[in-house]
C-alpha positions as CSV (number, residue, x, y, z in Angstrom):
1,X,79.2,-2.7,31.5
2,X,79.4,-3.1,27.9
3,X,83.2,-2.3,27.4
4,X,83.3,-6.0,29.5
5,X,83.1,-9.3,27.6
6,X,80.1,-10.8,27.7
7,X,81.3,-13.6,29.8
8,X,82.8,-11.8,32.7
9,X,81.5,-12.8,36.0
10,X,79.1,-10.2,37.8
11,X,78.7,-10.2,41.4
12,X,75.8,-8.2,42.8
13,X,76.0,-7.8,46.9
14,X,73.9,-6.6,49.7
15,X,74.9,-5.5,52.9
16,X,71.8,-5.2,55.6
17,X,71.1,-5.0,59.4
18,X,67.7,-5.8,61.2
19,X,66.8,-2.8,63.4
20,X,65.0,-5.1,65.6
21,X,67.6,-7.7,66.1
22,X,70.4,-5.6,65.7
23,X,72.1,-8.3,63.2
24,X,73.8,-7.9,60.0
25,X,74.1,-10.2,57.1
26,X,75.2,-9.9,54.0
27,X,74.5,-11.6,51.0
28,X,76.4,-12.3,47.4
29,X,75.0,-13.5,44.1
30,X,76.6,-14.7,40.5
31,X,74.5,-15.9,37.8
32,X,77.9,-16.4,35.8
33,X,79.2,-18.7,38.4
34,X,75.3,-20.0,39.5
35,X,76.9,-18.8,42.7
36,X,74.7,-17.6,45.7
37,X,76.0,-16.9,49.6
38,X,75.0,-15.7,52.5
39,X,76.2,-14.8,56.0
40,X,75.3,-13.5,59.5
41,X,77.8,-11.4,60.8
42,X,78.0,-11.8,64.5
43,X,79.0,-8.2,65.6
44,X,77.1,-5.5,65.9
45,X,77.8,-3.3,63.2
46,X,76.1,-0.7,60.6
47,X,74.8,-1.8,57.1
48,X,77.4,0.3,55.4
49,X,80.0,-2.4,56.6
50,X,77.7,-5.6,56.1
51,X,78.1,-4.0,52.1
52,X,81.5,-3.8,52.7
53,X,81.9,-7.4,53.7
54,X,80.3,-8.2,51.0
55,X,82.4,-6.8,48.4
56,X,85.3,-8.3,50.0
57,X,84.2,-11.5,49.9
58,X,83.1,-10.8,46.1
59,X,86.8,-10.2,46.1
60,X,88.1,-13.3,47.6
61,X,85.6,-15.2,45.8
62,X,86.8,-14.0,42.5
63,X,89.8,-14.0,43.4
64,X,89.7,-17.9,43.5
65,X,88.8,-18.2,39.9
66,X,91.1,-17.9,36.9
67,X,89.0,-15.1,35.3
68,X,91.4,-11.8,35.1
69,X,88.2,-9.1,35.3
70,X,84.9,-9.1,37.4
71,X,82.2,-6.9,37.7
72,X,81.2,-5.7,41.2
73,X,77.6,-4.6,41.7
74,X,76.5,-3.1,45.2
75,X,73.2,-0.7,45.5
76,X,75.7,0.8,48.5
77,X,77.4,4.5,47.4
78,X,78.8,4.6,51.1
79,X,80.2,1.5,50.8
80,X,81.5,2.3,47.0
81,X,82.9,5.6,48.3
82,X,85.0,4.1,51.0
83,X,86.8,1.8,48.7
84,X,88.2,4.3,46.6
């Protein structure tokens, strides 16, 4: 991270699923931006994709703002992986 400026917005995200419940969430968090959001996602669905949903709405987030870079922070190699 240190070929980045200083400034440049990092977004760390989680993706998880209750086993008991069966429901995913996800949940996103800037310190740059003093930015934090969560969300229940309604579907049924594996904790690889609740990262996934995650990044994306990193993504949208981002791209909202009028910085040009972002750093994207997720604990999820699946998830990494299946961007590529």
């Amino acid at each position: 991270m240190s070929k980045f400026p200083p400034k440049t917005p990092t977004y760390f995200t989680d993706g998880s699923i209750n086993p008991d419940s069966n429901l995913a969430g996800f949940r996103i968090y800037c310190p740059n931006k003093n930015l934090e959001e969560s969300c229940k996602i309604s579907r049924l669905c594996w904790s690889t994709a609740a990262e996934l949903h995650a990044i994306e709405r990193a993504i949208l987030l981002h791209s909202e703002s009028k910085d040009q870079r972002a750093i994207i922070i997720s604990d999820s190699l699946a998830a990494l992986q299946l961007t590529i």
